[in-house]
N, C-alpha and C positions, 0 to 999 in steps of 0.2 A: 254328872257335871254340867253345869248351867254356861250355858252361854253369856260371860257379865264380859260386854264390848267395853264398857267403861274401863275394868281394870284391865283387859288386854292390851287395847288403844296405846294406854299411857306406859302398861311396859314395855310395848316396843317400840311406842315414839323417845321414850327415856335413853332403852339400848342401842338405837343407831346411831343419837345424838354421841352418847358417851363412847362407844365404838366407831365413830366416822364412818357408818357403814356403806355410807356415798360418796363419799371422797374421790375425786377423779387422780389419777398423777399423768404427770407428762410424759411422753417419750415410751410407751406403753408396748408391747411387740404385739398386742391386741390391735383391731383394725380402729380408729378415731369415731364418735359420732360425736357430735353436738349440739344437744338441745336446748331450745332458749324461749323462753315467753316474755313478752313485751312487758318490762319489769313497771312495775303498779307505783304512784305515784301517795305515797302513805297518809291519806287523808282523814280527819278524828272522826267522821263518819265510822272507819273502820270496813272490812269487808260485810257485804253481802253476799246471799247464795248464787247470784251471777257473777259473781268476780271468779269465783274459781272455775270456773267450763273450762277455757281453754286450758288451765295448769292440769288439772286433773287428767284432758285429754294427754298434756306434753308431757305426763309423769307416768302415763299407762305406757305411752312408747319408750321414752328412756328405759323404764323401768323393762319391758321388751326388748329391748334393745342389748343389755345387760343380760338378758339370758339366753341371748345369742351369739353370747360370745367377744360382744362389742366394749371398749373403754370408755365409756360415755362421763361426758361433762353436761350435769344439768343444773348449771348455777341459780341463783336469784341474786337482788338486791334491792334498791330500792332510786328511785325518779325523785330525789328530796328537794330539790331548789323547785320554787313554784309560788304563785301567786294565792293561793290560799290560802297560807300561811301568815304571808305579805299581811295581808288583809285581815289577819287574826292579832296580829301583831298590831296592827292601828289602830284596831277597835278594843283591845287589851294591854297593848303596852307591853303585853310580853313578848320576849325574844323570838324569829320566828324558829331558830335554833331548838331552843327547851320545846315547843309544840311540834316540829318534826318529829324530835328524838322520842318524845313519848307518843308520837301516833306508828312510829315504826315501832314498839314493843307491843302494841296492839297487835300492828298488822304479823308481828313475828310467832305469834302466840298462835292467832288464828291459824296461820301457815301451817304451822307443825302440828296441830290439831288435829287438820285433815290427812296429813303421813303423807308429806312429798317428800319425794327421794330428794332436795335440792341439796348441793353441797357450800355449805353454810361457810366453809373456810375460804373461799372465794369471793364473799359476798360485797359489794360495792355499796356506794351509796356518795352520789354526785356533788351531794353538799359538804363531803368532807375534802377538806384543803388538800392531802394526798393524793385525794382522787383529782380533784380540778384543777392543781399541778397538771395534768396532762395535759385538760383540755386547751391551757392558757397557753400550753407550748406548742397545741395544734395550731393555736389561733397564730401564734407567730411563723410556723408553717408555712400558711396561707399568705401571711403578709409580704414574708420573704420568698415568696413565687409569682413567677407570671407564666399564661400561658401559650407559648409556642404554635399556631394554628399548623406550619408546614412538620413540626414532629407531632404534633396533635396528641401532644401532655403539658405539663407544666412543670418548667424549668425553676430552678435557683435565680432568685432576682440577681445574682453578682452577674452570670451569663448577660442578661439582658445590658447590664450597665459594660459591660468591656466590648456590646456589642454599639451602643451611643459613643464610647469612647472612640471607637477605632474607624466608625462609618455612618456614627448620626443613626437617625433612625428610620430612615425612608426606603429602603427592604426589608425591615422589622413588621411581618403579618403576627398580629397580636392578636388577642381578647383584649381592648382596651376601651376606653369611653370614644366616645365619637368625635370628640372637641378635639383630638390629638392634634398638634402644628407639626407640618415636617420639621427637622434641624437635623443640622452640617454635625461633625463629631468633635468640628472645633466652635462650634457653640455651643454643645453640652459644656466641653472642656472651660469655658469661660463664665458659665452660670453660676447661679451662687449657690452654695449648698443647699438655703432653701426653695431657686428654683427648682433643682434638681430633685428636690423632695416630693415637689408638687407633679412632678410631668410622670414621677415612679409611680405617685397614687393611681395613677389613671391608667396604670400597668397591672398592677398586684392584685392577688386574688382575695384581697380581701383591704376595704381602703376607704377612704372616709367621703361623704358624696353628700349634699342635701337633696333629700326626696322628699315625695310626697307619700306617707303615712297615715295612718287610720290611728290618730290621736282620741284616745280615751282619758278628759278632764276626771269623773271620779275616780278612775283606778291610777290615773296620774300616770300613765304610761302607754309604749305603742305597742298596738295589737295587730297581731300576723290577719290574711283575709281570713282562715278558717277557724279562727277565735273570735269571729264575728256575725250575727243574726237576725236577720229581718233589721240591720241597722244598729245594732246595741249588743255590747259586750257579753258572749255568752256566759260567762260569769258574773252574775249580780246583773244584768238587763240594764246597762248603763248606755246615756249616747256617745255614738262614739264619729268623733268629725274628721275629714282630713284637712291637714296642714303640713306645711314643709317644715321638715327640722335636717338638721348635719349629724349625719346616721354614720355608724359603720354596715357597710354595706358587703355580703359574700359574691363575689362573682362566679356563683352557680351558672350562668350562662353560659358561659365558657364550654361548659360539659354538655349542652344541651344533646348535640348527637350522639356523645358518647354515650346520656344515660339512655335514649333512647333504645340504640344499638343494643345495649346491655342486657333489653328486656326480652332481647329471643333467647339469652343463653342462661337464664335462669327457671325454676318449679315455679311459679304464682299461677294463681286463677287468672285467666281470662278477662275477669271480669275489673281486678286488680292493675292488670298490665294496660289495661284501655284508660283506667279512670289517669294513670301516668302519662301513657300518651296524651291524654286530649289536654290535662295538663303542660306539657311541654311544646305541644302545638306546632309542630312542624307544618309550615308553607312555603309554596316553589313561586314566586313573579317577581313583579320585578319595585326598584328604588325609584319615584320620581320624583324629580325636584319642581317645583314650582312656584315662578316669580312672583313675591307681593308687589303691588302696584301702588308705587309710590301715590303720596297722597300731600298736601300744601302742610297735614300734620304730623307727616313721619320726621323718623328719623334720619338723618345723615346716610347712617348706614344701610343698604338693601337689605331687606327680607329675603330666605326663599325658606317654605314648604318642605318638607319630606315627607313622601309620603310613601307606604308599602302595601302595595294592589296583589294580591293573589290574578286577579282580571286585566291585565293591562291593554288587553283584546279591549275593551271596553271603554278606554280612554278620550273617546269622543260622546259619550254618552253624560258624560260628566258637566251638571250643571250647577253643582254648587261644591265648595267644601268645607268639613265639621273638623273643627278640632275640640279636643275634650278641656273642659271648664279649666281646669289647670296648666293649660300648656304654657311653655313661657312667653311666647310672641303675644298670646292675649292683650296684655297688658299694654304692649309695645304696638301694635298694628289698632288697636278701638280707636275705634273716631271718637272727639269729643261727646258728638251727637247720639251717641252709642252707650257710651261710659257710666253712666248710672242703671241702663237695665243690664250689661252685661255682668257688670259689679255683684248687682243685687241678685243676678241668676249664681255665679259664682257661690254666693255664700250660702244660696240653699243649695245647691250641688253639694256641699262642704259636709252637709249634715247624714250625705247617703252613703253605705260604703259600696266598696266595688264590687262585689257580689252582689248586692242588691241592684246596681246600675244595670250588671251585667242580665241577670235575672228578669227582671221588669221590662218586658217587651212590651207593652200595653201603653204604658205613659209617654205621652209625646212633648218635651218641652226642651227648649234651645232660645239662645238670643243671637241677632246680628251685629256682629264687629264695625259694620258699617265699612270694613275693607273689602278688596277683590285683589284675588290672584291673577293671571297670565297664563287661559289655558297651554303648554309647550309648543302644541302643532299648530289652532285653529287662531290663535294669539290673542281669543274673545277674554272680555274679563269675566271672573268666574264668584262670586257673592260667596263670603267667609265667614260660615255662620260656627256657635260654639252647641253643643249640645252633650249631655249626660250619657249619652250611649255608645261615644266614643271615652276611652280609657287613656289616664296618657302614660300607665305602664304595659300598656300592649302596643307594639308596634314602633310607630313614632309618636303616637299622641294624638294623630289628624288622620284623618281619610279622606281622597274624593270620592266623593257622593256619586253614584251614579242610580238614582233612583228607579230609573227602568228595568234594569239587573240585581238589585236590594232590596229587599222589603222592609228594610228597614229605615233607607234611605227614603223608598217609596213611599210611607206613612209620612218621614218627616218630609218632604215637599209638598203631600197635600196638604199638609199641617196648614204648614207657612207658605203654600199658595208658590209654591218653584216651580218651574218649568219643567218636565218629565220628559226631557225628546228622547224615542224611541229609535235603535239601532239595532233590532232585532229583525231583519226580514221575516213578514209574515207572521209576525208574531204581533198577538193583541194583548196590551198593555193597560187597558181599560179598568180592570175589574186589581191589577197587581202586579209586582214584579215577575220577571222572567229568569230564575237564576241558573237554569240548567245550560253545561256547555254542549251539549249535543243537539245535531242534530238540525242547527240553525245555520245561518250566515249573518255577515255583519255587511250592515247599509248603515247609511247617513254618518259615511266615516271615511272618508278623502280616501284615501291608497291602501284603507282597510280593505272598501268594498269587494262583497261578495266571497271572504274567506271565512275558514270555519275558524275555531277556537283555536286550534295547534297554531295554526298558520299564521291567524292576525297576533298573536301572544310573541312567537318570533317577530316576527316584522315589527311590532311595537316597537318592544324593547331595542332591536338594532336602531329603529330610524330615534329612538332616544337615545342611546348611545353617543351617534350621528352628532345630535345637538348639545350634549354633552349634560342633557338633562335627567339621566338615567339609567339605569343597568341593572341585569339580570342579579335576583336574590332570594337566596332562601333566609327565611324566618322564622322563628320563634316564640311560642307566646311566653316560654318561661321566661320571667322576669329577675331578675339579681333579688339574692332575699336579705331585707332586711336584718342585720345581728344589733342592734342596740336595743335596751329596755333601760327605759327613765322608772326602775325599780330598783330593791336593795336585796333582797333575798334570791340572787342569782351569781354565775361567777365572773368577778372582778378581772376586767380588761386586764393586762401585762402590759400598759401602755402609762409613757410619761411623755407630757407636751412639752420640745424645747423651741423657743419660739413663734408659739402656734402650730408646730409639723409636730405630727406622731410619732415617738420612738419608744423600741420596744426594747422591755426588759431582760437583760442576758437568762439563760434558761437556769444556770445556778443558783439565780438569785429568787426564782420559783419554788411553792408558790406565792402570788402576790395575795391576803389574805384577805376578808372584810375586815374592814375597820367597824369599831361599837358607833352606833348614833343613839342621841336620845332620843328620836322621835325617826317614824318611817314612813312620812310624808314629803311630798318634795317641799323644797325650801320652801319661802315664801317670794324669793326672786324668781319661781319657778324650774330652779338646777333639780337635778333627781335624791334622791332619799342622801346617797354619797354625801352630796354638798354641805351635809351636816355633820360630817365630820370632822373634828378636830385636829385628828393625826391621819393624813390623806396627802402626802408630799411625797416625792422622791430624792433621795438625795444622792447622786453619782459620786460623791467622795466615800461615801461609808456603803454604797448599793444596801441601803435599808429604805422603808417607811418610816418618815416623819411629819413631826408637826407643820399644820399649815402655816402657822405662823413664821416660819423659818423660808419662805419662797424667798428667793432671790435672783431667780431668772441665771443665774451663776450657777451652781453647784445643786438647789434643791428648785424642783420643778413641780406644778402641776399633776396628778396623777388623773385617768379616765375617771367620769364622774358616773356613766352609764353601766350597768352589767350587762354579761349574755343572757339572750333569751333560754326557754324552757328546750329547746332541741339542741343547746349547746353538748352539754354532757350524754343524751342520749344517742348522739350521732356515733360515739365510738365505743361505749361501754363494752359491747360484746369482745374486744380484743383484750381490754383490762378482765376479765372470764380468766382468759386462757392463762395469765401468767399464776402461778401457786404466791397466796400470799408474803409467803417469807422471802421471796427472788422480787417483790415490785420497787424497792428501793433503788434509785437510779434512771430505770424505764418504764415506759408506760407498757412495753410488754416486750420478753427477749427475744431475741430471734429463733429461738430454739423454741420455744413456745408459740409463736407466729409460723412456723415450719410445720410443725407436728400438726395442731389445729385446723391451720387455715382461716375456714369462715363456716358461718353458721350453718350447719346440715340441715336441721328444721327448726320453723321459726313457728310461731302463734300466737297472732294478736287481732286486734281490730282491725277493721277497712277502715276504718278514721283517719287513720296516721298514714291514708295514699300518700297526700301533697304532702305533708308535713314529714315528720320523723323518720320515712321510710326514703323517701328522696334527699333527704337532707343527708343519712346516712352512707348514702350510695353516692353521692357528691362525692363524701370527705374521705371515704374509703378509695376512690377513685386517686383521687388526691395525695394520700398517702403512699398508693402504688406508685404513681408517677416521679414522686421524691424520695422513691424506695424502702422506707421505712416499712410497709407490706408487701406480700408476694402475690394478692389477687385482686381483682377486680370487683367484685362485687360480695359483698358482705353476708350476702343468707340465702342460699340456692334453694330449698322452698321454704313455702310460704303459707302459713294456713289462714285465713280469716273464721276464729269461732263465729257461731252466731249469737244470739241475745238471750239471755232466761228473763223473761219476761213478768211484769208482778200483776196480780187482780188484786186490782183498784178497787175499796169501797165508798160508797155514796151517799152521802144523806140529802133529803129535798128540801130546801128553803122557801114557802111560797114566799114570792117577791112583795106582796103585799099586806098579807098579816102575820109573816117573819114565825109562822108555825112551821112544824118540821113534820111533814108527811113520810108515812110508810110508802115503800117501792109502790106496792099495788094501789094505791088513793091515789098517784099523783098526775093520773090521765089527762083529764080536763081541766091541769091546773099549770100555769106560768111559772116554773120552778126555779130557783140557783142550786144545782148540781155540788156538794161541797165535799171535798174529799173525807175523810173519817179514816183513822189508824187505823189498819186491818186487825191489830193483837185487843180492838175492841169487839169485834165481829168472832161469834160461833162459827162454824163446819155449816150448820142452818140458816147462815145470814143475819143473823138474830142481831143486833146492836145491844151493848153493852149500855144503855141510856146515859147512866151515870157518871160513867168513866169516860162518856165524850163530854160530858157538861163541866167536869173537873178537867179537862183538858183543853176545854176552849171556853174558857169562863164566861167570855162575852155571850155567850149562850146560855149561861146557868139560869137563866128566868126563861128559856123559851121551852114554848108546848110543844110535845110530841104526841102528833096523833099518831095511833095504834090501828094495827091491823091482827084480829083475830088475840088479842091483847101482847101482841109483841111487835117490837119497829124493826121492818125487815129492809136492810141495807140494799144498791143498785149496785152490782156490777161491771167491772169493766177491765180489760187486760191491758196496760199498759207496758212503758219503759219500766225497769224496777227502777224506782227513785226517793232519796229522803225526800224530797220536794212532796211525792205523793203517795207517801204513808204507807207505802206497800211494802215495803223492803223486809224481808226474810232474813232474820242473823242466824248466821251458820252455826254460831254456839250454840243456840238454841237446839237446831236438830243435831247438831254433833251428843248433844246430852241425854236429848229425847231416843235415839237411835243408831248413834254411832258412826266415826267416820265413814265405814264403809257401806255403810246403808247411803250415803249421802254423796261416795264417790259414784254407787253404782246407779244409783237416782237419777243424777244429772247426766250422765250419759245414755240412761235409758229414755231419757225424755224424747230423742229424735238426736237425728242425722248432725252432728256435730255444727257444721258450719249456719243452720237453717234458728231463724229465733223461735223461741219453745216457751210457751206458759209455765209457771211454774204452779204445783197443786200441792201442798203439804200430806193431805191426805193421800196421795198417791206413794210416798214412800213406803209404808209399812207395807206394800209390796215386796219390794226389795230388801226389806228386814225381815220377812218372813222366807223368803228364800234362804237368808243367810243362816237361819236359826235350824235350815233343812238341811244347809249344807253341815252343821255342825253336828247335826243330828247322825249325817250319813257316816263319821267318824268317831262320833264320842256317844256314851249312854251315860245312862245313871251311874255305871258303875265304871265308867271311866274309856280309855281307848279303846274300840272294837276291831281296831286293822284286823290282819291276819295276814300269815303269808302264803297265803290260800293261791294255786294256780286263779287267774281268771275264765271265766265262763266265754264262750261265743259270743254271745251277747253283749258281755261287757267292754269288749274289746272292742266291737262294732263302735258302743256308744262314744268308747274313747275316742275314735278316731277319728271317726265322722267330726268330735268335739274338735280336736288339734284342728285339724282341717279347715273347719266352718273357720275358729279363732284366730288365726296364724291371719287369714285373707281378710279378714274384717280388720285386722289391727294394720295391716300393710296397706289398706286403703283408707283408714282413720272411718270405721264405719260401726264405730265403739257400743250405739247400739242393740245392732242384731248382736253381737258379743253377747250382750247381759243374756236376751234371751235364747239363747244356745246354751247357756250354763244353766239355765231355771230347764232349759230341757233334758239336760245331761244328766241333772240330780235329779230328778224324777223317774229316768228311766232306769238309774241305779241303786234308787230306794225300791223304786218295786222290783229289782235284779236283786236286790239285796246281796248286793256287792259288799265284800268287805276286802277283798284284793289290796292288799298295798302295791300290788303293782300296774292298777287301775289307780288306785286314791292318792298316791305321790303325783304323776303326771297331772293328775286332775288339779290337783292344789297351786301348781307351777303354771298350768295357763291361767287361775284366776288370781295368783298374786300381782299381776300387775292392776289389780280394778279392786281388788279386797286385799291389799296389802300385809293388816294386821292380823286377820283370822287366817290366814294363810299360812304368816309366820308361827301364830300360835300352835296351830295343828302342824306344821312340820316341823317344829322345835320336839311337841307329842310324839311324833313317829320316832323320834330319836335321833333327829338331827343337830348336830352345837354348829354348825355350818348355816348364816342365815339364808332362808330360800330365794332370796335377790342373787345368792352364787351357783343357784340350780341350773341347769342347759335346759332350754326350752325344748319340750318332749318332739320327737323326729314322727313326722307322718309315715303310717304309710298300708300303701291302696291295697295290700293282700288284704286287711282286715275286717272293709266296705265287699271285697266280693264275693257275690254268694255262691255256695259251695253244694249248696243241697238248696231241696226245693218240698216247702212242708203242702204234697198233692191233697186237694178236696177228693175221696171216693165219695162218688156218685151211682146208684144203680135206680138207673131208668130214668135219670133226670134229677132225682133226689140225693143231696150228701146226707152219708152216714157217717163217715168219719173220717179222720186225715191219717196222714203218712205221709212223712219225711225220708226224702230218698236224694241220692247222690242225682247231681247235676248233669253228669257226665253219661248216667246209663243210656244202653239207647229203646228202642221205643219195644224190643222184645222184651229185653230187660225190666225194662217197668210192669208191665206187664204180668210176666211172671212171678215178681215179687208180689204184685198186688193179689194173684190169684192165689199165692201160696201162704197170704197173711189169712190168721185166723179170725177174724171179723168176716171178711169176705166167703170163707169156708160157712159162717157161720148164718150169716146174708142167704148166700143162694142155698143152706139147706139140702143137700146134693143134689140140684139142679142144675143142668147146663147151660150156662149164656149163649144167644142167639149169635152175640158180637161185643167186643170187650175195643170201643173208642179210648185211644191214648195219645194225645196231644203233646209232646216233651216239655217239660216245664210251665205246663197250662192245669190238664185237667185230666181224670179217669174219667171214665164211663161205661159201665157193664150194665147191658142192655141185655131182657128176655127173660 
């Protein structure tokens, strides 16, 4: 009987399908697990052989998990709103709809190819209307909360208003914008409805703000900081500028300590929980305010400053201060004399995005306002310059400068020639800043002098206090995140404008759907893709979607013209998991199914999605808790980060000058263009396909290729696996060549799960010749060879030793040493020549979670109608590993002659005697006497003389 993976593969990818043999149910008297991989975002690429690492790993442990007795839910779905599509759609004119739906038949195909256990009846996918019904009802969630600092969650926005009704809001500690005006409760009570609309915004967790933005003119929409790259969209390398537009904005800040907090009582790497921290950027010092100093061209009304010092110890060192290109005073404090170079630094500032600002230590460039502030204490005026390295969504927007304690400040003074006065006792300031707080004192600082950092940091802030210019604060660097995208292929706001104020759509009347456009570019007034639609109105007499032409500021309104961003839907999918398809009508998930589940057991995806999706999600699950609609805090208790399968890149040489195409070894002494080349052009020998590159980049079809040894031997190089550079590996491919399970056990053999791994094609038939041994070790020519044969000593060692090694590699994801434990195991039981089925059952049940289908195939053989996904994973145990006898080397006179296996336990007469009573040893000394018979216990004989 032949090993054909082909037709096993497919019958038992067929029979789990048509048996649901993954199927999770709820409410289970089983213990819960649930596993979840950061669901794939279906792009017509299609997968690669790097896309599945992490699933493969999360479906060896579900799949383990399950044969431990556990209920496991290992869903999928798919990330379908997204700009890729957007943009297939512009350049095609087709829907981006019909191009998701057929890239997720792709990506479904693929899936089930490789035999994951996922349970496909659960399956989501963000750009269906059923699905983003929820999301549109979290978003009003959000709207409809503020958050409470002294209970430290987020309340029901009606609390907050009974709490303006009955006492104003001047003991109300909120999360709110900073512009807040006190009022009486009989001031609220007197405002007009759209007052009141306005002073809530600046309440609710979620609420309409103009910021400033990393505006992307080709892609016609705003891009988050980590969608952005050396300055340009990392999608399509377009520029990307900022400008202020009227955003809906999340008040993520709100939570800043709690997500922090959050991060001791969850599984993540280290490495994980850091890159959040420094993200959310907790600092202790202190608020100060600082007066601008009126000028013959200000305003009427005072200026002042805010600024937030980690150093306030420092605050006499301060000889200038930087606010960032965009602050709002800029405008309003430039002197006339000033106003064309500050203008024209502004508008190349515009061009960098904040990551790049922040990044870019090296470049020094700023302009002067031609204003001065009012140092607080020393009353000197202080020169108000603008510069790039200050951000103005960190912080306040402005820093004082104290260049003696900053190097960064320190550069910019020498730059621009500012005065560096030194307030570090003893400390030389010559060659750079000083930013260490130990270990120094402060001089040239009035009522500072002579304390250390604890001491002058107290006293600052009190004698600012004092003046009523400042106080103790901690800070922040997470920033409110941006939720509008001026795109169309995203989910449609729950929002109708009545009188310019925001209101949201009753949840019944969810969801609100996209409307058709004929085109998926923003208008030409520059409104978002939306504004081209026709039927885009709300009408509060019938709660439907109607025609625009029906506005009448009466009855039919405005609808939001922005969608949600790409982390909308991803932020809560994992709860929409838990509910059983046929129960989601009504909720986004029941409580009986948010009970049972909780939150995610293991999770495995990328470190990309630190800032983004992974925080975002932890926001809104927080959020949820706090409005009770969840029972926990935090969404996915661990955490895995896979690491990368990596592609080799091939090369061909361009000389730059007579445009001939050199072989790898010619091109030493020669000025080359490196060009990439389709690897499925290149041999195992490097060799270049000539032809099939020339028919593939025509513009090349007339260039020479010189030869080496009469063939063009390609350059080398490991790369990202990427379509961009032709290395990409389709899984169909080796699924056909060698089978899925040749290709589950490949990529985990590659190395250590989370570490990035090259990928070799030739190195697979490793792992397909193992599998052909394992098949061999149960099946012959002539069919099953089991037996119910007792097992041997030996074999039972191997088993166990196997359970053992498998059991601790799979409970520390170290998948693997796994493979090779199993290439050891079948080896030691083909030359055991094992046919024990009670060796070769447990054997088949540790490797069906990593070889799935042969697994099942050969235990269906043994005679099981039971699939082996309902087997108990085999129980260790240590009688098996200890040894019981001890096979002795006889030795006479220094020389072995031959062995004997004897009990462990005899003692050292014992051995002895038996040794002298075996007949080799009779036969040895010939009836000769030994002088002396050395016997070591569990070492060695020695008959000597």
């Amino acid at each position: 009987m032949k090993y054909d993976f082909n037709q096993i593969e497919k019958k038992w990818q067929d029979h789990w399908a048509k048996n649901e043999t993954f199927k999770a149910v709820n409410n289970s008297d089983k213990p819960k697990y649930f596993v979840l991989d950061m669901f794939p975002y279906p792009s017509g690429a299609g997968l690669h052989v790097g896309h599945p690492l992490g699933y493969i790993a999360s479906d060896i442990y579900a799949r383990y998990k399950r044969h431990k007795g556990f209920n496991v839910l290992h869903p999928q779905g798919y990330d379908s709103f997204g700009l890729p599509a957007e943009q297939y759609a512009i350049q095609t004119g087709q829907h981006p709809r019909i191009t998701t739906e057929a890239n997720i038949k792709t990506y479904r195909r693929q899936l089930d190819q490789i035999g994951f256990s996922f349970d496909w009846s659960r399956e989501v996918r963000t750009s269906n209307p059923e699905y983003y019904k929820w999301t549109q009802w979290i978003f009003i969630q959000l709207f409809e909360s503020w958050y409470n600092n002294d209970s430290n969650k987020a309340e029901a926005i009606n609390t907050l208003v009974s709490e303006f009704e009955s006492k104003g809001n001047a003991s109300v500690n909120a999360a709110c914008d900073d512009d807040v005006e006190i009022f009486t409760a009989d001031e609220w009570n007197n405002y007009s409805s759209e007052q009141q609309q306005e002073i809530l915004l600046k309440y609710r967790l979620t609420y309409l703000a103009e910021t400033e933005v990393n505006w992307c003119p080709d892609l016609g929409t705003v891009l988050a900081n980590d969608e952005i790259v050396n300055g340009v969209s990392e999608r399509g390398g377009h520029p990307v500028v900022r400008k202020k537009m009227t955003q809906w904005s999340m008040r993520i800040s709100a939570y800043a300590e709690r997500l922090l907090q959050g991060l001791d009582t969850i599984d993540w790497t280290d490495a994980l929980k850091d890159i959040q921290k420094n993200w959310i950027g907790k600092s202790v010092g202190a608020q100060v305010e600082f007066n601008v100093i009126p000028t013959e061209h200000s305003d009427k009304e005072p200026h002042t400053i805010s600024v937030f010092t980690t150093r306030p110890d420092t605050i006499f060192g301060v000889s200038f201060m930087t606010l960032a290109p965009e602050h709002e005073l800029v405008s309003q404090i430039t002197t006339p004399k000033q106003k064309a170079e500050v203008e024209a630094y502004i508008v190349k500032t515009a061009k960098r995005s904040e990551r790049d600002r922040m990044a870019d230590v090296k470049t020094i460039s700023g302009a002067f306002t031609g204003a001065y502030a009012e140092h607080p204490f020393s009353k000197e005026p202080i020169p108000i310059w603008i510069g790039d390295y200050v951000l103005a969504s960190y912080g306040t927007g402005a820093v004082m400068s104290v260049p003696c304690g900053d190097q960064r400040d320190y550069d910019f003074a020498k730059h621009f020639k500012i005065p560096i006065p030194n307030i570090f006792e003893g400390v030389d300031i010559s060659e750079g800043a000083y930013a260490s707080k130990d270990n120094v004192k402060i001089t040239n600082s009035d009522f500072l002098d002579g304390m250390n950092y604890k001491k002058a940091t107290k006293r600052a802030i009190y004698e600012l206090e004092q003046l009523g210019q400042g106080e103790g604060k901690t800070n922040y660097r997470l920033r409110d995140a941006v939720f509008s995208r001026q795109r169309y292929w995203g989910e449609p706001f729950p929002v109708y404008y009545l009188n310019g104020m925001p209101q949201m759509i009753a949840v019944e009347h969810l969801p609100i759907r996209l409307p058709e456009v004929e085109k998926y570019l923003p208008t030409e007034e520059g409104e978002p893709p939306l504004g081209r639609a026709d039927v885009w109105a709300w009408d509060t007499a019938t709660n439907s979607v109607v025609s625009n032409d029906k506005i009448d500021n009466k009855t039919v309104h405005p609808l939001e013209l922005n969608t949600m961003p790409g982390w909308a839907g991803s932020s809560w999918y994992f709860f929409r998991y838990m509910e059983e398809a046929a129960n989601r009508d009504g909720v986004f998930a029941s409580e009986d199914a948010l009970n049972y589940w909780e939150n995610v057991d293991l999770y495995i995806g990328g470190s990309e999605h630190a800032t983004g999706h992974l925080l975002y999600s932890r926001f809104w699950v927080k959020l949820l808790k706090d409005r009770g609609f969840v029972n926990v805090e935090e969404p996915f208790k661990k955490l895995i980060n896979q690491g990368m399968i990596l592609g080799t890149s091939a090369f061909v040489y361009r000389d730059e000058k007579s445009g001939e195409f050199y072989s790898k070894g010619l091109i030493a002494d020669r000025k080359v263009q490196s060009i990439h080349a389709d690897v499925s052009f290149v041999n195992a020998s490097d060799e270049l396909d000539v032809e099939a590159f020339k028919n593939w980049r025509p513009e090349f079809k007339d260039a020479e290729f010189i030869l080496e040894d009469g063939i063009y031997k390609v350059g080398r190089d490991v790369e990202k696996m990427s379509k961009s550079k032709y290395n990409v590996v389709n899984p169909d491919d080796i699924v056909s060549d060698y089978g899925a399970d040749s290709l589950r056990l490949y990529e985990m053999f590659l190395g250590p799960l989370e570490q990035y791994k090259p990928w070799n094609t030739a190195g697979i038939t490793g792992v397909h010749n193992f599998l052909k041994k394992l098949w061999k070790l149960y099946v012959d020519d002539n069919g099953l060879k089991v037996t119910d044969a007792e097992p041997a000593k030996d074999n039972l060692k191997t088993l166990h030793k196997t359970i053992k090694k498998v059991e601790e590699d799979i409970e520390n994801f170290s998948f693997n040493t796994s493979v090779s434990t199993f290439m050891i195991a079948v080896n030691e039981l083909t030359a055991q020549k094992c046919r024990s089925q009670k060796i070769l059952d447990p054997l088949l049940v540790l490797i069906s979670p990593y070889a799935p289908h042969i697994a099942e195939e050969l235990w269906s053989q043994l005679g099981y109608s039971d699939s082996i996904s309902t087997a108990t994973f085999p129980k260790f145990e240590e009688k098996f590993l200890v040894e019981s006898s001890k096979e002795y080397p006889i030795s006479f006179n220094g020389k072995m002659r031959f062995t004997m296996e004897l009990p462990l336990d005899l003692s050292k007469d014992d051995i002895e005697a038996a040794v002298m009573a075996h007949e080799k040893t009779i036969a040895q000394l010939d009836g000769r006497t030994p002088k002396k018979v050395i016997v070591v216990p569990g070492k060695i004989v020695n008959i000597v003389g």
